[in-house]
C-alpha positions in Angstrom: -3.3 -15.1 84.1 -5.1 -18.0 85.5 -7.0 -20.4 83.1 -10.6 -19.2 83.9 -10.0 -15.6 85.3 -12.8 -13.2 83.4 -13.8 -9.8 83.6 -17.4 -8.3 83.6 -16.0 -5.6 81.6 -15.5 -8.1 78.6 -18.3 -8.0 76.2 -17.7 -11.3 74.4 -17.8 -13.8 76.9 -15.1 -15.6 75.1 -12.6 -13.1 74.4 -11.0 -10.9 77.4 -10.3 -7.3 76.7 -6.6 -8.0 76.6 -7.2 -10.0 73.5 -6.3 -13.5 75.0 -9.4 -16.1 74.4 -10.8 -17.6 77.7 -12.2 -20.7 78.1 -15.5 -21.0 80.2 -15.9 -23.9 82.2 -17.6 -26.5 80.5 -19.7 -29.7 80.2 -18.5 -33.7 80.5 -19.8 -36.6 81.5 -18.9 -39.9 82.6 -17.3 -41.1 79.7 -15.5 -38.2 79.1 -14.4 -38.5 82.9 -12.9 -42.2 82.6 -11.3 -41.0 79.0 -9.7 -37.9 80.3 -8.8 -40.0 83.5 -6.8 -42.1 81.1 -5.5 -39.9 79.3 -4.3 -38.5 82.8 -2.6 -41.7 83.2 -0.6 -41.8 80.1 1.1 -38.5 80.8 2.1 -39.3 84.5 4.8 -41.9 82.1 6.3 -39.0 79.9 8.4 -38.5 83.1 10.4 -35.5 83.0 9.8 -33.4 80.1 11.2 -30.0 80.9 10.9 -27.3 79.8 7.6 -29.1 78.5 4.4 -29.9 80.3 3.5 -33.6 80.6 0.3 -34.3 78.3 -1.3 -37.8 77.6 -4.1 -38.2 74.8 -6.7 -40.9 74.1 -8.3 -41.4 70.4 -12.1 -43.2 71.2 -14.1 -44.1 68.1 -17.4 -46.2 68.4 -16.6 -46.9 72.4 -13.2 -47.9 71.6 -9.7 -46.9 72.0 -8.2 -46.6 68.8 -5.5 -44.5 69.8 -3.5 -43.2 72.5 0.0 -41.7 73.7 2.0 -39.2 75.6 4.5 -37.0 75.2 8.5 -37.5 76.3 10.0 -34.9 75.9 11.3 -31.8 74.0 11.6 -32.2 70.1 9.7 -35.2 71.0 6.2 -36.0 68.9 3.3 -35.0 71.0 0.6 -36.9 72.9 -2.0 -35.6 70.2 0.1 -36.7 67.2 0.9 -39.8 68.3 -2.4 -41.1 69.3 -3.4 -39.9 65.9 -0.2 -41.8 64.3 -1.9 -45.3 65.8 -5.6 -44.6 65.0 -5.0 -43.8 61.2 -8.2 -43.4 59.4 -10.0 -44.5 62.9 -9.5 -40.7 64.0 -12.4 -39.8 61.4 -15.3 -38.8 63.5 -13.7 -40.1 67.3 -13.2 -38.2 70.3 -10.1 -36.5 71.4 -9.3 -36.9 75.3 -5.9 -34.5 75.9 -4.9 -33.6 79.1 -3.7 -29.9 77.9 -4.9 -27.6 75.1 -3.4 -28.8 71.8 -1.1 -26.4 70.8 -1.7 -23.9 67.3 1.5 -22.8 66.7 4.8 -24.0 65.8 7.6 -24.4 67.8 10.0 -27.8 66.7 6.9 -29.1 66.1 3.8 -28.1 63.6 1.0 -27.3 65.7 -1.3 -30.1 66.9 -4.3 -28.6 65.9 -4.0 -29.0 62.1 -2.7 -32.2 62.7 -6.0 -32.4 64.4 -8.2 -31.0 61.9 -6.3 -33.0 59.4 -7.2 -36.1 60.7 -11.4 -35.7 60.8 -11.8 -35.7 64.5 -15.5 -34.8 65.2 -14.6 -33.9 69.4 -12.2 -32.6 71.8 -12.2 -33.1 75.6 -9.4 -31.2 77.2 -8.0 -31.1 80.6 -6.8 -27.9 81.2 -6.8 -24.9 79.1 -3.1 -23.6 78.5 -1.9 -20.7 80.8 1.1 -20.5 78.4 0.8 -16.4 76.5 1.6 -18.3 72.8 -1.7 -20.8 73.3 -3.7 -19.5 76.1 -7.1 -20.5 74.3 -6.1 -20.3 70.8 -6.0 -24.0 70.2 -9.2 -24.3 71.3 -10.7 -20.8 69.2 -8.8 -22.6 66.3 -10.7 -25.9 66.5 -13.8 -24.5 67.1 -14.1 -22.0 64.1 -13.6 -25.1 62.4 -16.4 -26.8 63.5 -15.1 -29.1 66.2 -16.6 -29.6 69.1 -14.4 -28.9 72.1 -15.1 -29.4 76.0 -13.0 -28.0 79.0 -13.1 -30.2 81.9 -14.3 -28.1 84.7 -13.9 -29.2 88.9 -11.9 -31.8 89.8 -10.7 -33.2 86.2 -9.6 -29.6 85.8 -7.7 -29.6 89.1 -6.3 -33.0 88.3 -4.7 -32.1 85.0 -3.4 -28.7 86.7 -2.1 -30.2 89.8 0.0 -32.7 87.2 2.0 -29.9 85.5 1.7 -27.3 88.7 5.5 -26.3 88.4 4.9 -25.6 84.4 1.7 -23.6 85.4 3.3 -21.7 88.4 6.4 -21.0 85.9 4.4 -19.6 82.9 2.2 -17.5 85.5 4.8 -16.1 87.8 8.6 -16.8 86.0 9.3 -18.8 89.2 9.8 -22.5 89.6 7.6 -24.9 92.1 9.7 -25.3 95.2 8.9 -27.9 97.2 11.0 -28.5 100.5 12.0 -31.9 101.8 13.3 -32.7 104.9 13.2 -35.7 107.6 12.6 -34.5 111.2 12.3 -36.3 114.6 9.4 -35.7 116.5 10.4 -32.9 118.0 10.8 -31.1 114.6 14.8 -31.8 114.5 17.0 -32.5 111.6 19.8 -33.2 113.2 21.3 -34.2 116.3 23.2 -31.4 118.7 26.6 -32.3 116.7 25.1 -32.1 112.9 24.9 -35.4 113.0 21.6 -36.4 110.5 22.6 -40.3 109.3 20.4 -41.5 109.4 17.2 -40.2 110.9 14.6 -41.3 108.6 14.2 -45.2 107.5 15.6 -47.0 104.6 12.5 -46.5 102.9 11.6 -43.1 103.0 15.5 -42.7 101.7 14.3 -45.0 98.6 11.5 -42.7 98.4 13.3 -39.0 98.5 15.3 -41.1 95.4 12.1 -41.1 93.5 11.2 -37.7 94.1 14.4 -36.5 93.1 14.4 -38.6 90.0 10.9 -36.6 88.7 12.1 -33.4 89.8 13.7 -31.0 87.5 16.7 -29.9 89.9 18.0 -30.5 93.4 18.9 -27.6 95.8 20.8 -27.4 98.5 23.1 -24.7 100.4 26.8 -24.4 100.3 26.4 -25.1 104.0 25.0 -28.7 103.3 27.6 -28.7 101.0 30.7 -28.3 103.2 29.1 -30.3 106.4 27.9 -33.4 104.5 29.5 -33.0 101.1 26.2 -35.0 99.4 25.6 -36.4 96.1 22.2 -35.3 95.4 22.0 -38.2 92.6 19.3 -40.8 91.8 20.1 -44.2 93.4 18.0 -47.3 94.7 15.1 -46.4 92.1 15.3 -46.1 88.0 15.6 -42.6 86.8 17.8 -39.8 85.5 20.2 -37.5 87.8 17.8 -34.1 88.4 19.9 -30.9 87.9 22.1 -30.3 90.9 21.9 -26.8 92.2 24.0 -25.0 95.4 22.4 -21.1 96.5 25.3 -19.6 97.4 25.9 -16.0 98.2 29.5 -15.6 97.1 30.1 -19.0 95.3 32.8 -20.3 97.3 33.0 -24.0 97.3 35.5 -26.7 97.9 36.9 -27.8 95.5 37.1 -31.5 96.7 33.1 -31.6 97.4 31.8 -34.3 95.4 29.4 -32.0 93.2 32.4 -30.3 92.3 34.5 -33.6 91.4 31.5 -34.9 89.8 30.2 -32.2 87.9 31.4 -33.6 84.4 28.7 -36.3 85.2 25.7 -34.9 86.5 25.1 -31.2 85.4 25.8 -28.8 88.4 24.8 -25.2 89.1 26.7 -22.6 91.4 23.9 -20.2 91.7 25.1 -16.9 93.5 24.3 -13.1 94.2 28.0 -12.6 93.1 31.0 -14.3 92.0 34.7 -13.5 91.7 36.4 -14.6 88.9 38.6 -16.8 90.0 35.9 -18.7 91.8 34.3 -18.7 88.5 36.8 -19.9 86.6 38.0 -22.4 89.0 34.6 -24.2 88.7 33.9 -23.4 85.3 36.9 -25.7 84.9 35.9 -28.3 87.0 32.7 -28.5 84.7 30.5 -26.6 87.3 28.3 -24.1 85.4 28.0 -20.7 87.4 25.2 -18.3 87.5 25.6 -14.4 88.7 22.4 -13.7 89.5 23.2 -9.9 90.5 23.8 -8.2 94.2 20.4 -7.5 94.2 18.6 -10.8 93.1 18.0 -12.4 96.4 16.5 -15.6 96.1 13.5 -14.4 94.5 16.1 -13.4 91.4 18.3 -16.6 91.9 15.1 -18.9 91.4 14.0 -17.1 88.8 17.2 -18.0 86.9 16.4 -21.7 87.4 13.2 -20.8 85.3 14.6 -19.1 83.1 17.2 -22.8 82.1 13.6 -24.7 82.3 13.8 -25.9 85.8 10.2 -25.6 86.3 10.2 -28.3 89.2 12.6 -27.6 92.1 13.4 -30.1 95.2 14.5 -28.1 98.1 16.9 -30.6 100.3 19.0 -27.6 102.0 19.6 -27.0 105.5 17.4 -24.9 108.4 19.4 -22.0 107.1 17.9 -22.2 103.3 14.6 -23.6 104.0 14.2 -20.5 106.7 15.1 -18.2 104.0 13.1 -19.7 101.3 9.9 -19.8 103.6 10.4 -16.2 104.7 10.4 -15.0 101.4 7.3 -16.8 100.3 9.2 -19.0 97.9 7.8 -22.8 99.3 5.4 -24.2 97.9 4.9 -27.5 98.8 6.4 -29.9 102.1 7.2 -33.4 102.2 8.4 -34.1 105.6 9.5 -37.5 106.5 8.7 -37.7 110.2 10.6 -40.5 112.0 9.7 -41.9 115.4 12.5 -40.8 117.3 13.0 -37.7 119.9 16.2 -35.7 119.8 15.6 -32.7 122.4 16.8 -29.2 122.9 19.1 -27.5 121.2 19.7 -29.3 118.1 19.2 -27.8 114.7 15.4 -27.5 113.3 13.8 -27.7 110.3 13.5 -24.1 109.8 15.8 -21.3 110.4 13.4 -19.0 111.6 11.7 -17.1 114.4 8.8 -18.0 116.1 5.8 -17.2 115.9 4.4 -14.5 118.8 0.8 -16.2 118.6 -0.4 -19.3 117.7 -3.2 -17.7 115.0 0.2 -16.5 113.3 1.6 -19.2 112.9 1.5 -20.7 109.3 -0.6 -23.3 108.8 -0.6 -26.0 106.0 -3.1 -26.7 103.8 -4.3 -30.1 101.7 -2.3 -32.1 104.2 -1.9 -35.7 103.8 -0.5 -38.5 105.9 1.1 -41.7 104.9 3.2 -44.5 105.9 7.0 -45.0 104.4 8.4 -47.9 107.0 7.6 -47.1 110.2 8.1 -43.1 109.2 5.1 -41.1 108.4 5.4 -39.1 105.3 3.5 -35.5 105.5 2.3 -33.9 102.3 1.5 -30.5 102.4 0.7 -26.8 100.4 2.4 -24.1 101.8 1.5 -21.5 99.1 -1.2 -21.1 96.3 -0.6 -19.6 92.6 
């Protein structure tokens, strides 16, 4: 369910007929913009915090901050508390600015509304309301029925703080990570030269760059194709961050067992994710430190992503080959692009970026939406929504 969806057949405008609290959308103004704008801020530095959403808060008392943090991580204090923890006896009668709905339950933390509560603030600005089935406007009833005042950002604040934990919404509302597929192509839409050849066709610093992006991401997939013709890494280098999860879509499981995933798997955590698996391809990975996921005959790759949600992989980077990225696209399962284009031409018959067939007509062909262009060396770097949740 999506934050804001209603029904005319509900007779209390705040409460669905399923039972779940919905949260019209509501005023702010421009203070509350360039609070909630910070707040926004903080939370981009949590990092990675899957299975968790990324959440900021900002504690304002008399036109002042008095307190403000962000949340790293599971088991980890959250933005709420520890914005409380610096304002002290300041949080009597200030204004809360959190990016997400604080949560009224407890998990391995109390929830953040008492904490809330506890602590005398007078109002609450909030981002986004939380599509997660255990909050999903209950943090919100909470501190209202006890006299809070509580505002849901509405337009563009709203998209803001959704866009920055889209794979956490799309996983809570569909049990399927955010894929999004990266690639660098030639001009011509190649990926490769006619012998496989692909080092390198994109510039030094769009490589940096596809670093970065793997270091926020939750995993990294590729096929066991990719595997056996460039035997890759998939690791965070060049750029600060933590290894994301490395991932290989396999239909049967085989792998080599001399690809550097495999040797390497002891170090950076490694998934075999297959329809099937024998058991001695199982146990020879197992071994090797690999961990191996049987998704069942009849997952497909709907049922093979939805495992990587199920572990908390919430944010997916899709670096396979034509033959992946085809399949993935086919069956709806993109959601994003980042294609690095490069300024070179390749020509007929070498591999493109996807493994499909073409489209009869150009009205059905599939068209991008919220593009964006721009530079990475002297590549262009396109930004793109395939899909919408």
């Amino acid at each position: 369910m999506k934050e804001d969806d209603t029904t005319d057949s509900c007779r209390d405008p705040g409460v669905c007929c399923s039972g779940v609290f919905l949260v019209a959308e509501e005023r702010h103004d421009k203070t509350d913009e360039f609070y909630l704008k910070r707040a926004l801020g903080l939370a981009a530095r949590g990092g990675r915090t899957h299975p968790n959403p990324a959440v900021g808060a900002v504690l304002v008392a008399d036109g002042e901050v008095v307190g403000e943090g962000y949340h790293r991580g599971p088991g980890t204090a959250h933005a709420e508390v520890v914005a409380l923890a610096q304002a002290r006896e300041r949080s009597r009668g200030a204004t809360l600015y959190v990016t997400l709905e604080p949560c009224s339950h407890f998990g391995r933390t109390p929830p953040c509304t008492r904490a809330i509560m506890a602590a005398g603030v007078n109002r609450v600005v909030i981002g986004l309301q939380d599509p997660n089935p255990v909050v999903n406007g209950s943090g919100i009833a909470e501190l209202r029925q006890a006299g809070l005042d509580v505002v849901v950002a509405n337009g563009s604040l709203r998209e803001a703080a959704r866009e920055q934990n889209a794979p956490f919404v799309k996983a809570v509302a569909t049990g399927l990570p955010l894929v999004t597929c990266k690639a660098a192509v030639s001009l011509d839409g190649k990926v490769a030269a006619a012998s496989g050849d692909a080092r390198w066709i994109s510039s030094a610093e769009s490589r940096r760059r596809v670093h970065a992006m793997r270091a926020r991401a939750d995993a990294v997939l590729v096929g066991a194709g990719t595997v056996r013709r460039d035997d890759p890494r998939l690791t965070v280098r060049d750029v600060a961050g933590d290894d994301p999860v490395r991932v290989v879509a396999t239909r049967g499981g085989e792998l080599p067992p001399t690809a550097r995933l495999v040797r390497t798997a002891r170090e950076t955590p490694t998934i075999v994710l297959a329809e099937t698996v024998s058991e001695a391809a199982t146990a020879a990975l197992r071994e090797r430190g690999v961990e191996v996921v049987a998704a069942g005959p009849e997952a497909g790759l709907h049922g093979m992503l939805a495992a990587l949600a199920q572990r908390g992989l919430f944010d997916v980077l899709c670096e396979g080959g034509p033959t992946l990225a085809g399949a993935l696209l086919r069956a709806g399962l993109i959601d994003r692009v980042a294609l690095f284009v490069a300024p070179l031409i390749v020509g007929h018959g070498a591999p493109e970026l996807f493994g499909i067939d073409a489209a009869q007509t150009i009205e059905k062909a599939l068209r991008l939406h919220d593009v964006s262009w721009e530079p990475s060396g002297p590549d262009m770097l396109l930004k793109a929504r395939v899909t919408r949740w």
